[in-house]
C-alpha positions as CSV (number, residue, x, y, z in Angstrom):
1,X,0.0,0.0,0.0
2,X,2.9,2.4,0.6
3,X,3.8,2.3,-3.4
4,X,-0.2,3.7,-3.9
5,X,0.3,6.2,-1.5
6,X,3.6,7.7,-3.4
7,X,1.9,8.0,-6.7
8,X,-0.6,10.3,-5.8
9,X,1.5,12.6,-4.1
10,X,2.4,15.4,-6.7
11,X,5.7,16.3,-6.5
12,X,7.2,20.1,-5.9
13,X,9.8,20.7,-8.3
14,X,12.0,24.1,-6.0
15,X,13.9,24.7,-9.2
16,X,10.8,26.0,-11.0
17,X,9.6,27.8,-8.1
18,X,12.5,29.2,-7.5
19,X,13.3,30.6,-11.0
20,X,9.3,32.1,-11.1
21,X,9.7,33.6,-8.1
22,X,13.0,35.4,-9.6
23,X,11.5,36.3,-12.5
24,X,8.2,37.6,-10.3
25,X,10.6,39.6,-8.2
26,X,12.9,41.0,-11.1
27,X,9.7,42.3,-13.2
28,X,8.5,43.5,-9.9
29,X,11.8,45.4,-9.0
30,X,12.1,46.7,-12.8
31,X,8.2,48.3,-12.3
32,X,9.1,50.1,-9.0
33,X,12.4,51.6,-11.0
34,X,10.2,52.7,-13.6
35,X,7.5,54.4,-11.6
36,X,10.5,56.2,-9.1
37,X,12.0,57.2,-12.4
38,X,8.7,58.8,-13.7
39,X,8.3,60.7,-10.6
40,X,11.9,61.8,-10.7
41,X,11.1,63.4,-14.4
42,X,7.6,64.9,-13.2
43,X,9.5,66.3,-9.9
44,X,12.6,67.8,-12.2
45,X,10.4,69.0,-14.5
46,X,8.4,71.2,-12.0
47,X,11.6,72.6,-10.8
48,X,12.5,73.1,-14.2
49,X,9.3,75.2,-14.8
50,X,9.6,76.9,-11.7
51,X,13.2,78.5,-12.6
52,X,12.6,79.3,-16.2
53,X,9.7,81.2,-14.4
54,X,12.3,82.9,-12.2
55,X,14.3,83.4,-15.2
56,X,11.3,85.4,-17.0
57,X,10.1,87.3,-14.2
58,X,13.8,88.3,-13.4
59,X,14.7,89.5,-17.5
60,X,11.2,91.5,-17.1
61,X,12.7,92.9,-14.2
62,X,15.5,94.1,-16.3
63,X,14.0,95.1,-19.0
64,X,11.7,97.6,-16.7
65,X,14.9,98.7,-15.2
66,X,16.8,99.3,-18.2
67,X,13.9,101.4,-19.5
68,X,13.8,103.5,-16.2
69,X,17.8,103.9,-16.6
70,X,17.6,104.6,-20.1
71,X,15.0,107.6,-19.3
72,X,16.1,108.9,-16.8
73,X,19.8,109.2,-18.2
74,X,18.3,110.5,-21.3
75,X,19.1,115.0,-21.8
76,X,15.6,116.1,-21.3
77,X,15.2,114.6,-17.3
78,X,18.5,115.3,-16.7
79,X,18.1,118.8,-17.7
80,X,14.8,119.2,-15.4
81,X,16.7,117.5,-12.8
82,X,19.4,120.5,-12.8
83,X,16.6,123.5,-13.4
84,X,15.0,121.7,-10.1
85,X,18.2,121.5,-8.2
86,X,18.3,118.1,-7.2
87,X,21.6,117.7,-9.2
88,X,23.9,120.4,-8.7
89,X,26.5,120.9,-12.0
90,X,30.5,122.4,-11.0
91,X,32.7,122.9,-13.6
92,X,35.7,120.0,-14.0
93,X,38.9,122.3,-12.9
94,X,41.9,121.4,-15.0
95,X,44.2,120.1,-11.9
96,X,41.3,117.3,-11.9
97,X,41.7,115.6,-15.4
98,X,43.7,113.0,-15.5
99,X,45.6,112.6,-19.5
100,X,47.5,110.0,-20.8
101,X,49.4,112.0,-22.9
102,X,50.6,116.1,-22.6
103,X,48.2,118.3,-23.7
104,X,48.7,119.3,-27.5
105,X,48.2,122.7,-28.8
106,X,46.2,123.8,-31.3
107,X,48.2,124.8,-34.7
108,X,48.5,127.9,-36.5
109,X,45.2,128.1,-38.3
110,X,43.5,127.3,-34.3
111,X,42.4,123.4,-35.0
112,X,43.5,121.0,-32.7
113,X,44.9,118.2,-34.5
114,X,45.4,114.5,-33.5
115,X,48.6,112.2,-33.7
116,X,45.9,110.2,-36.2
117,X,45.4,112.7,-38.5
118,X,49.0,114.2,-38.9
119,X,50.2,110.5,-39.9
120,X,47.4,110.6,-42.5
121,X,48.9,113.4,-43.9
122,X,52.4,112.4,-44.3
């Protein structure tokens, strides 16, 4: 009776097992890697938005500035600025100015000419 008794018991083959249960697990480990991956793109690509924001906002920023510079550099507001007083004008005294080279005097006829122009001529 013992020999009945063995050939209904059905076997477990552990090799088999074994090598579904890797498979299960590697398929399983490569769908978590792919879902952390995702959410690392979405989460870098948020940041990415969010600075390329900064980066607009801050060139709007300098483009209002240079446009407040620009006019209030400009002759007109700088004139109304001296007539109001807020910007008082002196005149630049000669001890003052710094030169690279001796100061040149003007030539016979009264015109001032430059080193540039006398080579020119000869």
């Amino acid at each position: 009776m013992n020999a009945n008794r063995r050939k209904h018991i059905n076997p477990v083959h552990f090799s088999s097992l074994i090598r579904c249960l890797l498979v299960a697990l590697f398929v399983g480990a490569g769908g978590l890697f792919f879902v952390y991956m995702k959410n690392q793109q979405f989460a870098l690509a948020d940041q990415i938005r969010q600075v390329e924001k900064k980066v607009a906002s801050v060139r709007a920023l300098n483009e209002t500035l240079l446009a407040r510079v620009t006019e209030l550099s400009s002759r007109r507001v700088l004139q109304q600025r001296i007539a109001e007083g807020f910007i008082a004008m002196k005149p630049i005294q000669d001890n003052v100015i710094a030169r690279l080279t001796p100061p040149s005097a003007a030539g016979r006829d009264g015109i001032l000419r430059t080193a540039l122009v006398e080579r020119i001529r000869q």
